[in-house]
C-alpha positions as CSV (number, residue, x, y, z in Angstrom):
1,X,-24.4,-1.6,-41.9
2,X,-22.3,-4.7,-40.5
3,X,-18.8,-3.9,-40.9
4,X,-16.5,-6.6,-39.6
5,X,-13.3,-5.4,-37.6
6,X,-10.0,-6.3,-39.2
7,X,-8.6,-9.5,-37.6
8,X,-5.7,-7.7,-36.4
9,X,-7.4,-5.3,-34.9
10,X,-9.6,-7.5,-33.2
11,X,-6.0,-9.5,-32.3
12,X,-4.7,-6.4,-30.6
13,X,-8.1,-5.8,-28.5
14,X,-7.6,-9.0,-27.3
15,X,-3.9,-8.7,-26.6
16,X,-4.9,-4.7,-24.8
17,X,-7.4,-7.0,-22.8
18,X,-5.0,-9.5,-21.9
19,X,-2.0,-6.6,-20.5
20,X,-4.6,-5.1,-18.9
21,X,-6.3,-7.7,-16.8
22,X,-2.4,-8.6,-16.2
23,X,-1.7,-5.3,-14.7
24,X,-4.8,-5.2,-12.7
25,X,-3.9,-8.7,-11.1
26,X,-0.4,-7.3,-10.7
27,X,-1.0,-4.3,-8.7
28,X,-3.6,-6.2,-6.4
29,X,-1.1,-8.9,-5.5
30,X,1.0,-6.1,-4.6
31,X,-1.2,-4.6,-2.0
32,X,-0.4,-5.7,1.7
33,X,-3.7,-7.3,3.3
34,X,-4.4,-4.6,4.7
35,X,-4.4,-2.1,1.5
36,X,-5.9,-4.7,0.0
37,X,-8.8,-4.9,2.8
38,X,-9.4,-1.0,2.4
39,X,-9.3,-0.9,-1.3
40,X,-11.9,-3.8,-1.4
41,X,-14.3,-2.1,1.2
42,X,-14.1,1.6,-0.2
43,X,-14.1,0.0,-4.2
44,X,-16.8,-2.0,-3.3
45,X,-18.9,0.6,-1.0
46,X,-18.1,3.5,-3.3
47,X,-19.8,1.2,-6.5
48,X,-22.9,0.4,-4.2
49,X,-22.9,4.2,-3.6
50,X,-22.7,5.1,-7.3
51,X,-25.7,2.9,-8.4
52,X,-28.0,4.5,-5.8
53,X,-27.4,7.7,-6.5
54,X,-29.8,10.3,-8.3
55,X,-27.9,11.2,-11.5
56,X,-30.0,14.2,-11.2
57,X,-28.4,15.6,-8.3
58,X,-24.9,15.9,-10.0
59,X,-21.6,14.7,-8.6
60,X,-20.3,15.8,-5.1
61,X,-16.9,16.6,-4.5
62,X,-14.9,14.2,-3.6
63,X,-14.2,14.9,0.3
64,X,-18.0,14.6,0.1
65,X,-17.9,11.2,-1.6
66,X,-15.3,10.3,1.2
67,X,-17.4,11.1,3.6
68,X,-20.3,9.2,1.9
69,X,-18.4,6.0,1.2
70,X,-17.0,6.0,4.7
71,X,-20.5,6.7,6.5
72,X,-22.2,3.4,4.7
73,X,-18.8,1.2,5.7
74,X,-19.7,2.2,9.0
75,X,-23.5,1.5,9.1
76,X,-22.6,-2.1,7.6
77,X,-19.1,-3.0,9.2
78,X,-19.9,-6.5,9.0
79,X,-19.7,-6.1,5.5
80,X,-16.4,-3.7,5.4
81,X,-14.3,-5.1,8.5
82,X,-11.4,-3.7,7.4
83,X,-12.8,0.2,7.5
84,X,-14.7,-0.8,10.4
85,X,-11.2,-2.8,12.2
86,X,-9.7,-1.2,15.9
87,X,-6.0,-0.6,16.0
88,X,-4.2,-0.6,19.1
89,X,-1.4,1.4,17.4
90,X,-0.8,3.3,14.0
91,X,2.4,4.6,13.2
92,X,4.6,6.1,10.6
93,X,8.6,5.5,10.3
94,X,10.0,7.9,7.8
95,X,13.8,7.2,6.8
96,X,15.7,9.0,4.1
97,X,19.1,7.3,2.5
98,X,21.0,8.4,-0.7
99,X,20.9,6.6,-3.8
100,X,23.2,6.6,-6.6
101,X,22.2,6.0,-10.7
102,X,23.9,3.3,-12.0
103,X,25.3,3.1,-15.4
104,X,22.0,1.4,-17.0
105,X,19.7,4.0,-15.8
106,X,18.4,2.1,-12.0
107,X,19.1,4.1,-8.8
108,X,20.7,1.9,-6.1
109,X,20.7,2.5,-1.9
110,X,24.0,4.0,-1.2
111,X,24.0,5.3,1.8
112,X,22.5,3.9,5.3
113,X,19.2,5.3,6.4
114,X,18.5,8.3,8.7
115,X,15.0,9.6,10.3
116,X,16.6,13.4,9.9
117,X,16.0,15.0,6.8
118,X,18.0,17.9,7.4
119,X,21.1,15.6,8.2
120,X,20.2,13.5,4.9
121,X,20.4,16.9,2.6
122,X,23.4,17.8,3.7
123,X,24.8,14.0,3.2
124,X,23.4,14.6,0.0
125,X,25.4,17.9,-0.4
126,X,28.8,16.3,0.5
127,X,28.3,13.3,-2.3
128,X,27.5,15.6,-4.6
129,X,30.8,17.4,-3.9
130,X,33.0,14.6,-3.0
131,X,31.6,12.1,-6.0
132,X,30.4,14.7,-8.5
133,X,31.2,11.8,-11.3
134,X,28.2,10.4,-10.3
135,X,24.2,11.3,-10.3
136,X,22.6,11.5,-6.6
137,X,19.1,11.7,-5.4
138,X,17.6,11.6,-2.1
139,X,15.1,9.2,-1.3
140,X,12.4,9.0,1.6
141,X,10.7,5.8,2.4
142,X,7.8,5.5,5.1
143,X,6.8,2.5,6.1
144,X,3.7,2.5,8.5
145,X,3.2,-0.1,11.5
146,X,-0.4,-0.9,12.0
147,X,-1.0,-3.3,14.8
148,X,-4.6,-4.8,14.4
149,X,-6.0,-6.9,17.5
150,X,-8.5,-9.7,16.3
151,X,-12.2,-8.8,17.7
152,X,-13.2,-11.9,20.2
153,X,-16.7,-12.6,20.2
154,X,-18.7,-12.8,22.9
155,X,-20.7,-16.0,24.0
């Protein structure tokens, strides 16, 4: 039997296609270089590593697959340079602020930013009491500082 889709069914699959690919290419432009650098070797590596495996042998969990993908970045870091990069320095800055829902539904920064969390709840505390017209949340944003030094080559 050759059944023929509806055509607007086969317009929707096509529109479904299109939002898609849109959100793919949305969510990879919003990668920093570096995120995007990791993604790309551990996507890439951990595809390699699927097609090799022995379907046989099951699935391993997924701190073993970790481990796996990881392991092979290494043992080709010409082809992964971003698992395989040095960092002089990693770091993560955690800062916590109040934010306030506005009357269309969006949560705005209404507060200034503080590294103490216990100092932030109680901030929290007193807005709630002092401005209980309006709904409150905390919010907690970490931003990490990776500094990366270019690998000279040797001559």
């Amino acid at each position: 039997m050759n059944a023929q889709l509806p055509e607007p069914l086969l317009a929707y699959f096509v529109e479904r296609e299109t939002q898609r690919a849109a959100a793919v290419e949305s969510f990879l432009a919003s990668l920093t270089d570096y995120e995007r650098g990791l993604f790309h070797d551990a996507a890439v590596m951990g595809y390699v590593q699927g097609l090799m495996r022995d379907r046989a042998e099951g699935c391993p969990k997924d701190s073993q697959v970790m481990a796996l993908v990881v392991d092979a970045c290494f043992a080709h870091s010409d082809l992964y340079p971003t698992v395989n990069a040095d960092f002089e320095e990693r770091r993560a800055q955690v800062e916590y602020f109040l934010q306030c829902q506005q009357s269309d539904g969006t949560w705005e920064q209404a507060s200034s930013s503080e590294t103490n969390p216990h100092h932030a709840v109680q901030r929290l505390a007193r807005m709630r009491e002092q401005r209980a017209e309006f709904t409150w949340r905390l919010a907690r944003r970490t931003t990490t500082v990776t500094v990366q030094t270019q690998k000279e080559e040797r001559r």
